[in-house]
C-alpha positions as CSV (number, residue, x, y, z in Angstrom):
1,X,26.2,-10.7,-6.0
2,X,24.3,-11.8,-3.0
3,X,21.0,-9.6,-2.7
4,X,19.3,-10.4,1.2
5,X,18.5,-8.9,3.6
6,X,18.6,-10.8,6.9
7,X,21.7,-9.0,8.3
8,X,20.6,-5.0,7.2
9,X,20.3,-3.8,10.8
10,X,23.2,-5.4,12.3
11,X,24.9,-3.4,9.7
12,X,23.8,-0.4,11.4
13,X,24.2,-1.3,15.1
14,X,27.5,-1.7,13.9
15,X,28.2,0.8,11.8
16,X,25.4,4.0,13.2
17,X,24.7,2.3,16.6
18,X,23.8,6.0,18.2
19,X,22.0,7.3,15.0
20,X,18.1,7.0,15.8
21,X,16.1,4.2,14.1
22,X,12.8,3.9,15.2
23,X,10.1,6.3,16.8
24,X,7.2,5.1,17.4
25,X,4.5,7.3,19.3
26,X,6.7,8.7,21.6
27,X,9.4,6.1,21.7
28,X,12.8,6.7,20.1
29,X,15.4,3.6,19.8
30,X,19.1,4.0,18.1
31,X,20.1,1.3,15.6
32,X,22.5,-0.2,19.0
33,X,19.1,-1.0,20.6
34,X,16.7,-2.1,17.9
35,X,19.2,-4.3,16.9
36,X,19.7,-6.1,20.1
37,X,16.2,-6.3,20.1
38,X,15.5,-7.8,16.5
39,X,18.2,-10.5,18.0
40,X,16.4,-11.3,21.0
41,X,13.2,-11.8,18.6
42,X,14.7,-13.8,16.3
43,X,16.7,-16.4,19.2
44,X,13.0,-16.0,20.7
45,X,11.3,-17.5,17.6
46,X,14.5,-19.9,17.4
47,X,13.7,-21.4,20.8
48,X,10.3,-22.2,19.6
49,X,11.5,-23.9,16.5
50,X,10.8,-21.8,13.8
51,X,13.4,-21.8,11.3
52,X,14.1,-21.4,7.7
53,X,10.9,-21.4,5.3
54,X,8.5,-21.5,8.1
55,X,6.1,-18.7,7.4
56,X,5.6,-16.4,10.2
57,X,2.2,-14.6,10.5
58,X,1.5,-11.3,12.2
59,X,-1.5,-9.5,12.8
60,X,-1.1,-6.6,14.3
61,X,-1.4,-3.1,13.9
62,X,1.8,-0.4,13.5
63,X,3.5,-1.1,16.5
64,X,7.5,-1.6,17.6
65,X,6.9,-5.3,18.1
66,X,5.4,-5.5,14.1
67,X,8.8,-3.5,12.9
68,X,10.6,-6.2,15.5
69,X,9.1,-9.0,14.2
70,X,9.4,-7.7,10.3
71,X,13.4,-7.7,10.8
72,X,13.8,-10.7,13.3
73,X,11.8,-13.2,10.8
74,X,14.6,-12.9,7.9
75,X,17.7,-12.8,10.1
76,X,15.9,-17.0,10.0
77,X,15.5,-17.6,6.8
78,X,11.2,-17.7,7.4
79,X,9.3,-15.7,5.7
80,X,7.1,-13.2,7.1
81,X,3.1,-13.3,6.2
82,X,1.8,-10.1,7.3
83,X,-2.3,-9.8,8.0
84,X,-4.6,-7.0,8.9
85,X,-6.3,-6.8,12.2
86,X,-9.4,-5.7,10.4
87,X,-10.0,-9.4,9.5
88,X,-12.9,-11.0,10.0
89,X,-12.3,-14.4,11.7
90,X,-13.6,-16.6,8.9
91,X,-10.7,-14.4,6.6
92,X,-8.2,-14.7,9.3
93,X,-8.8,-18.8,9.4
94,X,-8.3,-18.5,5.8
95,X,-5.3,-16.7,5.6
96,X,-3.5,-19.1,8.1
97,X,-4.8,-22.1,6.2
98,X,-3.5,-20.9,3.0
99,X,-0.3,-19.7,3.8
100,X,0.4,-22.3,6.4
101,X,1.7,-20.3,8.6
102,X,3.8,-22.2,11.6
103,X,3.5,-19.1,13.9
104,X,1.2,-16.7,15.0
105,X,2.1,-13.4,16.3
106,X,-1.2,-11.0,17.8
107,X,-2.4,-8.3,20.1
108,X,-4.8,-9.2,22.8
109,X,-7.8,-7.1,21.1
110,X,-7.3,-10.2,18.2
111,X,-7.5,-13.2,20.5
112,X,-11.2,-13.5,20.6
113,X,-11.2,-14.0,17.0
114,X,-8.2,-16.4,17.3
115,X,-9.7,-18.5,19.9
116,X,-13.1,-18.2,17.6
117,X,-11.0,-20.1,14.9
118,X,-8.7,-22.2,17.1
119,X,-10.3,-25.4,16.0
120,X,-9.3,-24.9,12.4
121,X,-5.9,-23.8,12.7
122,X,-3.3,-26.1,12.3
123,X,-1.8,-27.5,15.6
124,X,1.6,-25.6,15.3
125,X,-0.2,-22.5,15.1
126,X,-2.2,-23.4,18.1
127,X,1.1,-23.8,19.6
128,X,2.9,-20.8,18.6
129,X,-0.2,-17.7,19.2
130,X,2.3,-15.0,21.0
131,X,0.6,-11.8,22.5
132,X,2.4,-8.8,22.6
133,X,0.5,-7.6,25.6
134,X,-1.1,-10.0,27.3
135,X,0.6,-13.2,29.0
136,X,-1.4,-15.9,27.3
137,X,-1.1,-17.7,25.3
138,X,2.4,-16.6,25.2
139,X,4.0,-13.7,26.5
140,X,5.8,-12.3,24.0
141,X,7.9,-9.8,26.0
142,X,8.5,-12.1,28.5
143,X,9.8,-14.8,26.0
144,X,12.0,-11.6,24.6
145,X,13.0,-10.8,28.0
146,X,14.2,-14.2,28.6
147,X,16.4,-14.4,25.3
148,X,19.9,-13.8,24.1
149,X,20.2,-10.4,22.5
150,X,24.2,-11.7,20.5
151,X,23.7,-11.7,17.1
152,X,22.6,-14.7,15.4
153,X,24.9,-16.7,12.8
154,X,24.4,-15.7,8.9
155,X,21.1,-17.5,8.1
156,X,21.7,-20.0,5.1
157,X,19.2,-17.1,3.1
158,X,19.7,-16.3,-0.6
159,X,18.6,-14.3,-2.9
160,X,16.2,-16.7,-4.6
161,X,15.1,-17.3,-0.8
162,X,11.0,-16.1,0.0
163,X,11.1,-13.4,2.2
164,X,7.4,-12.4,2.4
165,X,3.8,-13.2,1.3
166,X,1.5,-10.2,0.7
167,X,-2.2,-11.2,0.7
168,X,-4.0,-8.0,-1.3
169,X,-7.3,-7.7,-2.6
170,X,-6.5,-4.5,-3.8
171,X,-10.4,-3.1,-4.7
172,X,-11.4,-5.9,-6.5
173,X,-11.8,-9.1,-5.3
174,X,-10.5,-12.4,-3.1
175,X,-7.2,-12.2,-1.4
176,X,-4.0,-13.5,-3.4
177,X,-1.0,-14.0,-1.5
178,X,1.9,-12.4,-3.7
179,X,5.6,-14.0,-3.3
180,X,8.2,-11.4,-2.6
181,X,12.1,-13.2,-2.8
182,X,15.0,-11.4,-1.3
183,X,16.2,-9.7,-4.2
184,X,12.6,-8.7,-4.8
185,X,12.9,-6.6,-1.6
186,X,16.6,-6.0,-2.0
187,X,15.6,-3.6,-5.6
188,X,12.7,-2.3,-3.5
189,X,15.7,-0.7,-0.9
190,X,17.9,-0.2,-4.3
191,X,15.5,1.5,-6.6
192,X,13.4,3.5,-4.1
193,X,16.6,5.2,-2.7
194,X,17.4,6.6,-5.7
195,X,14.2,7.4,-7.2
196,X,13.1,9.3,-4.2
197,X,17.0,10.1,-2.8
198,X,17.4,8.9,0.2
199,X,20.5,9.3,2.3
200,X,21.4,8.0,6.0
201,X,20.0,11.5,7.1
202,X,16.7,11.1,5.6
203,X,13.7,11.1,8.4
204,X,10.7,8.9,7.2
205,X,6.9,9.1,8.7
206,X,4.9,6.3,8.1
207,X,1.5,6.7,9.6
208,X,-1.1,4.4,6.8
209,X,-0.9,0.6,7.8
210,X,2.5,-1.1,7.9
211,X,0.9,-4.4,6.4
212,X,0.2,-2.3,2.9
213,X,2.6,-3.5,0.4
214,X,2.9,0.1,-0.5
215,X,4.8,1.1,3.3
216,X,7.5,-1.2,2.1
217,X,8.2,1.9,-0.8
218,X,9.7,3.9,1.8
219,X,10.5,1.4,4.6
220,X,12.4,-0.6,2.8
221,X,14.9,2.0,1.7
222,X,14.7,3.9,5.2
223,X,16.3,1.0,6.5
224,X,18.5,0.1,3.6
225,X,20.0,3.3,5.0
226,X,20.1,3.5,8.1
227,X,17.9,6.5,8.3
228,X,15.2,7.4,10.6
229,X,12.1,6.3,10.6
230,X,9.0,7.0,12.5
231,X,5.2,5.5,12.9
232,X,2.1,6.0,14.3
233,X,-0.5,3.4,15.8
234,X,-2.8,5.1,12.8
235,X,-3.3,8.0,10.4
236,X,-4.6,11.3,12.0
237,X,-3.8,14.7,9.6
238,X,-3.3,17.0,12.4
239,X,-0.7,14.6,14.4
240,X,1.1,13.8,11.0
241,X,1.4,17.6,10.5
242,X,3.0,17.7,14.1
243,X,5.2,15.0,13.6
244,X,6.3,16.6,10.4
245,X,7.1,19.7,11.9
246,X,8.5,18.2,15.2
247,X,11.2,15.9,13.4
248,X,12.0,17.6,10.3
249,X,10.6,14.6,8.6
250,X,11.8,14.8,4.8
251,X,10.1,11.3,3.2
252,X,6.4,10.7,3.4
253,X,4.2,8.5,1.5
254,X,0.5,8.9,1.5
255,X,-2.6,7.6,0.0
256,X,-5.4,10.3,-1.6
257,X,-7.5,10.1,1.5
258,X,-4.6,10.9,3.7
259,X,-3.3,14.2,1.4
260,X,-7.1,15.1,1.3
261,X,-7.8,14.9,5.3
262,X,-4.0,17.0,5.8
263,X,-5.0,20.0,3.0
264,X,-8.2,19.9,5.2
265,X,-6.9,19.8,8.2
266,X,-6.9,23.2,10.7
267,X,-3.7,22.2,11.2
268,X,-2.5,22.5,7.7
269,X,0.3,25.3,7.2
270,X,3.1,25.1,4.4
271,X,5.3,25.9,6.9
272,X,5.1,23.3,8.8
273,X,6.0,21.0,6.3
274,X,9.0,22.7,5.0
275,X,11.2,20.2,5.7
276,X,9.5,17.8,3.4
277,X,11.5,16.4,0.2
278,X,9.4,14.0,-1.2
279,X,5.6,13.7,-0.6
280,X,4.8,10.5,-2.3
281,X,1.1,9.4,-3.4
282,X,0.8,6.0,-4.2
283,X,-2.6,3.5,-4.1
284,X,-5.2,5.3,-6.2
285,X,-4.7,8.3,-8.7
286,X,-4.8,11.4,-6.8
287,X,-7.3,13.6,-8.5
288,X,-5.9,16.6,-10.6
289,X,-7.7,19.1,-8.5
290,X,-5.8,18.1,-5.2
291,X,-2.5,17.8,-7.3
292,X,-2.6,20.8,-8.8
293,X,-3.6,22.6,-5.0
294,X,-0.6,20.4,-3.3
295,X,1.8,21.6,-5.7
296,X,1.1,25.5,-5.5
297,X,1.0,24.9,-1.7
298,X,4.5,22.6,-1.5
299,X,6.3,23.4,-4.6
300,X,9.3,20.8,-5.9
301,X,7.9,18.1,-3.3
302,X,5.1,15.8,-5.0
303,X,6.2,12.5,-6.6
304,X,3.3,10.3,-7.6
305,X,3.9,6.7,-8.0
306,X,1.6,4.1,-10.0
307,X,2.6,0.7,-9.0
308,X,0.8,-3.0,-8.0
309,X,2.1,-5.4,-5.6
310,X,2.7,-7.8,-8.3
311,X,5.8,-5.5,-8.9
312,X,5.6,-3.1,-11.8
313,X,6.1,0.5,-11.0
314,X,6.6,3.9,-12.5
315,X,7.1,7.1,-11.1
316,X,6.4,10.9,-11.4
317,X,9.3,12.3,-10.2
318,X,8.7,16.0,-8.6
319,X,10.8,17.8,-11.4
320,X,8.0,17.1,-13.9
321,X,5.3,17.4,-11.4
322,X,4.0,20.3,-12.8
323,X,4.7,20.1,-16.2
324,X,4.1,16.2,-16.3
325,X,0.8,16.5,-14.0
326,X,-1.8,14.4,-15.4
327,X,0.7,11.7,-16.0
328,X,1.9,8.8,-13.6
329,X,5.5,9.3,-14.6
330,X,7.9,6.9,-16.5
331,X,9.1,3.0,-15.6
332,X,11.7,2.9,-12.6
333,X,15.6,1.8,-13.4
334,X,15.6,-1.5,-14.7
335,X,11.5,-1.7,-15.9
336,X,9.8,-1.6,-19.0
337,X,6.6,-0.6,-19.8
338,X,4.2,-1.0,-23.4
339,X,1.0,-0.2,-24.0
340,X,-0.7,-3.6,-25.4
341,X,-3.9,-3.9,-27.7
342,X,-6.5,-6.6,-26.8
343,X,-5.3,-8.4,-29.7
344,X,-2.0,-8.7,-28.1
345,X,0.2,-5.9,-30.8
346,X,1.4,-2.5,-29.3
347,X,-0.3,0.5,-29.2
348,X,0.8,3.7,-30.9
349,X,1.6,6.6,-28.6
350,X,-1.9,8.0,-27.0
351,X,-3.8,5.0,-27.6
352,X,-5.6,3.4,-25.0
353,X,-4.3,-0.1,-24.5
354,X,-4.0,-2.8,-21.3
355,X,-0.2,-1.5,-19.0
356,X,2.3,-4.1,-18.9
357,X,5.1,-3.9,-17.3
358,X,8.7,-6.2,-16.3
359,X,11.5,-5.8,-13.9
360,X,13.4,-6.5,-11.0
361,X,10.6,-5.7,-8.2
362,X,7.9,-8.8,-10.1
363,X,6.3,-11.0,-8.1
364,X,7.4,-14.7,-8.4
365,X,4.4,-15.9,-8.3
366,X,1.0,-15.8,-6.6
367,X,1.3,-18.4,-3.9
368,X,-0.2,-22.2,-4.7
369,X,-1.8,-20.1,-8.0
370,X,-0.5,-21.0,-11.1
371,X,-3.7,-20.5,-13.1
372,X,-3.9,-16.7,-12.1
373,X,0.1,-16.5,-11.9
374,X,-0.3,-18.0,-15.6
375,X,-2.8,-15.4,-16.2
376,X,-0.7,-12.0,-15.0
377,X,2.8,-13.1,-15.5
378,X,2.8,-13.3,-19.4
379,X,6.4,-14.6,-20.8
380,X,7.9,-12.3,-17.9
381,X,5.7,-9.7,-18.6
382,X,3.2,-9.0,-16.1
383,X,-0.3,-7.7,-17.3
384,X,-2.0,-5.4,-14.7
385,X,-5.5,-5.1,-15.7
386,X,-5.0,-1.6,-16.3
387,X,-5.8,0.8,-18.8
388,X,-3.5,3.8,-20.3
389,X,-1.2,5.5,-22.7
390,X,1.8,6.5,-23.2
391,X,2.7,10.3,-24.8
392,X,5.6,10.9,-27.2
393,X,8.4,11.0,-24.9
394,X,7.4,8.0,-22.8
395,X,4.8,9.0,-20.0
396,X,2.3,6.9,-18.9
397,X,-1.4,8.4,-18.0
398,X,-3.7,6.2,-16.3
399,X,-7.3,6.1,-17.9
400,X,-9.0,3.5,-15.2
401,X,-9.2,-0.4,-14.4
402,X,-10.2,-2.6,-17.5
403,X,-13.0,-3.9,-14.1
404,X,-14.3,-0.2,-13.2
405,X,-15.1,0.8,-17.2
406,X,-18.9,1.5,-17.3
407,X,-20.5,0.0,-20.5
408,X,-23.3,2.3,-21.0
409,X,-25.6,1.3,-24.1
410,X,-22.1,-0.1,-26.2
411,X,-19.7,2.8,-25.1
412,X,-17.2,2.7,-22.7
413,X,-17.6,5.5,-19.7
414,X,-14.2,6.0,-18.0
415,X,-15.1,6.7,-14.1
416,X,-11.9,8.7,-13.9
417,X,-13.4,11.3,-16.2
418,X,-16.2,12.1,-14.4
419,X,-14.5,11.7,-11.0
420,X,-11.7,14.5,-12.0
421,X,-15.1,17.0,-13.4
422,X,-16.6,16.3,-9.6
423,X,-13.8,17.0,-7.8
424,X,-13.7,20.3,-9.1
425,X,-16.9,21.3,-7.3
426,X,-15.8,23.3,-4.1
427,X,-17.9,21.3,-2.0
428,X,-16.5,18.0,-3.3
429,X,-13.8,16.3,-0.8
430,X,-14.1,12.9,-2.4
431,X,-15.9,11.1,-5.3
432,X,-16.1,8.2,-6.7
433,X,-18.1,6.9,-9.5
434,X,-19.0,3.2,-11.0
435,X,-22.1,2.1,-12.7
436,X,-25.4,0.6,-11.8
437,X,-28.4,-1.4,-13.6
438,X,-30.2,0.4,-16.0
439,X,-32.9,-1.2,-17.9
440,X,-32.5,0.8,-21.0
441,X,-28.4,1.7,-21.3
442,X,-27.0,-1.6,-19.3
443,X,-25.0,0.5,-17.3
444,X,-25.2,4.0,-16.2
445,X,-22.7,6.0,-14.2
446,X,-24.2,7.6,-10.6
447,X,-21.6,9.3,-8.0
448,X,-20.6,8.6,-4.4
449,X,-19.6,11.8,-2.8
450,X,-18.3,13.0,-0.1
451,X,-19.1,16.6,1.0
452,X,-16.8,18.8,2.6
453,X,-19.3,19.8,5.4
454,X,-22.9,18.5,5.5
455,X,-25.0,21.2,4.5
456,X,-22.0,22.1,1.2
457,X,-24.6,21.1,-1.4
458,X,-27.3,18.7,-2.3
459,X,-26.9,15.5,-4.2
460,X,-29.2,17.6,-7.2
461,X,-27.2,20.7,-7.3
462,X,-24.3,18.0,-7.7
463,X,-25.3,16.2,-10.4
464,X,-26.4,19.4,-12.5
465,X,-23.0,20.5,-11.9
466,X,-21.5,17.6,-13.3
467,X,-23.7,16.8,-16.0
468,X,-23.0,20.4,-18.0
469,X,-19.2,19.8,-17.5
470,X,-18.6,16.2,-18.8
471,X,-16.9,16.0,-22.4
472,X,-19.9,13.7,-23.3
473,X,-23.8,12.8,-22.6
474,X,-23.0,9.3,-21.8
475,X,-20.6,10.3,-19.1
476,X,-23.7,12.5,-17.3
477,X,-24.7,11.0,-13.9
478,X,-27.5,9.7,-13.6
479,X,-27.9,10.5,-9.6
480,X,-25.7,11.8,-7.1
481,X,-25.4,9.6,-3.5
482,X,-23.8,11.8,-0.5
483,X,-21.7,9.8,2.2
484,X,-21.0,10.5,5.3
485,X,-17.6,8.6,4.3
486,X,-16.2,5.9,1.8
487,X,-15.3,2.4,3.2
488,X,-11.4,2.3,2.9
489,X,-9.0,-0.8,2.8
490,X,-6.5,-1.6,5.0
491,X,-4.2,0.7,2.9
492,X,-6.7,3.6,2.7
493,X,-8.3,3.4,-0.4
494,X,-11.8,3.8,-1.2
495,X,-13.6,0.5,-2.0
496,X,-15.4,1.0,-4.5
497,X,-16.9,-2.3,-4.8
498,X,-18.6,-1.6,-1.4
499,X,-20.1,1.5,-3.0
500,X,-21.3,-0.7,-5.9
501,X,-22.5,-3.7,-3.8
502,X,-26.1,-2.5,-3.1
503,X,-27.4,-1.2,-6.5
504,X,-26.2,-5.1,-8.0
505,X,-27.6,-7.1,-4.7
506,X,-30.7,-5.8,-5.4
507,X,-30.8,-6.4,-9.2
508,X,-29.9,-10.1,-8.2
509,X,-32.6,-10.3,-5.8
């Protein structure tokens, strides 16, 4: 069986060519004209020599031309290495460096950066910087003007064949750049279609960033079949609720943040989002209290899906949403999951263990890293650095990130605990909690809130809330910090080791 997918949308602009494709802001295309234009692309990038295994960068944000450029790269054999704009330029120079990326594709707001960094880039990069609006250094819709728009012949690609490298930090630390193959991305289109059943008439709204691992969960199978599938430049609640409304869209995925700001928004109406079939949360845990609220409001619609980049996933499908709701659901076709001890045996059912997971949609590796590939990848077993447990019939329920656990005086302070007590509080539209330096305990837990309007509560009515709910005196607070907002990755979610930075600076200092 041969599992690529360089060829996927010449499939359609042959087989749907009037059915639409893309929308982006107010720009429909069919699958007739985005394929002629992920031709011109690719004999664009052809003409400028890239070809198969050269990685192809891209920062930019959602756009036509990053959807373009994410379908053009494979129909070469390269392999697309897609970067945020939010870089810093020291990050972005890094990035380059370590992927050695041959080609460079940008927006003009990006070029003072780039030509901040030029010096350090390797000369084909230099080279190969194209602009998707401005002329310099090179034009890229003149270049696309100026190219073939036939079909290019099958690309010597297999399955085995990189197609992408995903640099994450998740919440935690330095950027890794995680390999995805073809037949990675081939079980994402596979697996995802059925979990959350698409068809060719499924309409799919994408408004978080499209360099998130986590857009390729519906993306991938959006295209896989032929379906319809619309972006935004970024996330606003009220013009996702319009969109919703306007298209009959019936696959979203969100983060927390983004479910959060649209049961917030003025907007907000269950009607409008009839058309919805699967609302899909993905990139932190959603907090029980905005579950529990999103499933009275959109009934038979919530999937929740716990997942790294690395490739191990499980889902909550929306038949158990409600009577399933604390859990993250159960391994995808073709995974399996166990719940391991630190001294490497399995865990009974409800004890607390590391997750670790196998299955089609792994990693290969983390690129030029075999000490930490050698450190998550485990005899084909990947080990997330996640803690959980599993009930009687199979369920997994998250407990926290073996990194966030507090260790308050010798005992072990889940954050998630106290954040799901917090969230509770009306005024309460985020939290987040993590330890700080105490002289006596270690550790002690504070929380990072975010009120729902600026005069909802104080940060000591909080923290008495909290601290008369909590299962246990070492998971009291020991203050309550109101934000104006959270910092939020590229993908969304709340950094919390932003939040924490501060409190361990100053220790250090």
């Amino acid at each position: 069986m041969l599992l690529r997918l360089d060829q996927l949308v010449q499939r359609h602009a042959r087989y749907r060519p009037s059915a639409p494709a893309v929308t982006f802001e107010e720009t429909t295309v069919d699958w007739r004209t985005f394929g002629a234009r992920i031709n011109r692309v690719a004999n664009m990038l052809a003409s400028l020599g890239v070809a198969k295994g050269d990685k192809v960068a891209t920062v930019l944000a959602n756009s036509m031309e990053l959807l373009e450029v994410y379908f053009a790269v494979p129909t070469l054999g390269a392999v697309l290495v897609p970067l945020s704009p939010l870089l810093m330029p020291s990050g972005l120079a890094s990035l380059l460096r370590d992927s050695e990326a041959k080609c460079l594709v940008t927006q003009r707001s990006m070029m003072p950066a780039v030509r901040e960094i030029s010096a350090e880039l390797p000369p084909l990069v230099r080279e190969r910087i194209l602009v998707t609006d401005d002329a310099e250094p090179l034009d890229y819709h003149r270049l696309c003007a100026t190219a073939s728009d036939a079909p290019r012949p099958f690309a010597d690609v297999g399955e085995d064949d990189l197609y992408n490298i995903m640099y994450t930090s998740g919440t935690t630390g330095l950027p890794k750049g995680i390999i995805h193959l073809h037949f990675t991305r081939s079980m994402y289109s596979l697996i995802f279609s059925a979990a959350f059943r698409f068809t060719p008439e499924s309409v799919t709204l994408h408004t978080g960033a499209l360099i998130f691992n986590g857009a390729f969960v519906t993306l991938m199978p959006t295209f896989f079949n032929g379906a319809h599938f619309i972006t935004h430049r970024q996330f606003d609640a009220a013009r996702a609720i319009e969109a919703i409304e306007r298209y009959r869209v019936t696959h979203m995925m969100v983060v927390p943040t983004q479910i959060i700001a649209m049961l917030a928004s003025a907007a907000f109406s269950p009607d409008r989002l009839a058309s919805l079939e699967c609302l899909l949360s993905l990139g932190a845990p959603l907090l029980q209290e905005h579950k529990d609220r999103l499933t009275a409001l959109l009934p038979g619609r919530f999937h929740e899906l716990y997942g790294l980049t690395e490739g191990f996933i499980t889902i909550l499908d929306r038949t158990e949403a409600v009577r399933k709701s604390r859990s993250v659901g159960v391994p995808t076709h073709f995974n399996e999951l166990r719940i391991v001890r630190e001294d490497g045996t399995d865990a009974l059912p409800r004890e607390v263990g590391e997750i670790v997971g196998r299955g089609p949609m792994l990693m290969k590796e983390y690129y030029k890293r075999p000490d930490l590939t050698a450190q998550a990848l485990r005899d084909g077993w990947l080990y997330t650095g996640d803690m959980g447990y599993v009930d009687e019939e199979g369920y997994l329920y998250l407990v926290d990130r073996k990194k966030d656990m507090i260790d308050s005086g010798g005992v072990k302070v889940y954050p998630r605990d106290v954040e799901e007590v917090a969230a509770r509080h009306p005024a309460v539209r985020e939290v987040a909690v993590f330890g700080i330096p105490d002289e006596k305990w270690g550790e002690t837990p504070i929380a990072a809130v975010v009120l729902v309007s600026p005069e909802a509560a104080t940060a000591d009515e909080l923290r008495e809330w909290i601290n008369v709910r909590v299962q246990a005196r070492y998971q009291r607070v020991s203050r309550v910090v109101i934000h104006e907002d959270f910092p939020l990755s590229p993908a969304g979610k709340t950094l919390k080791r932003e939040l924490r930075r501060p409190y361990w600076e100053t220790r250090k200092t």
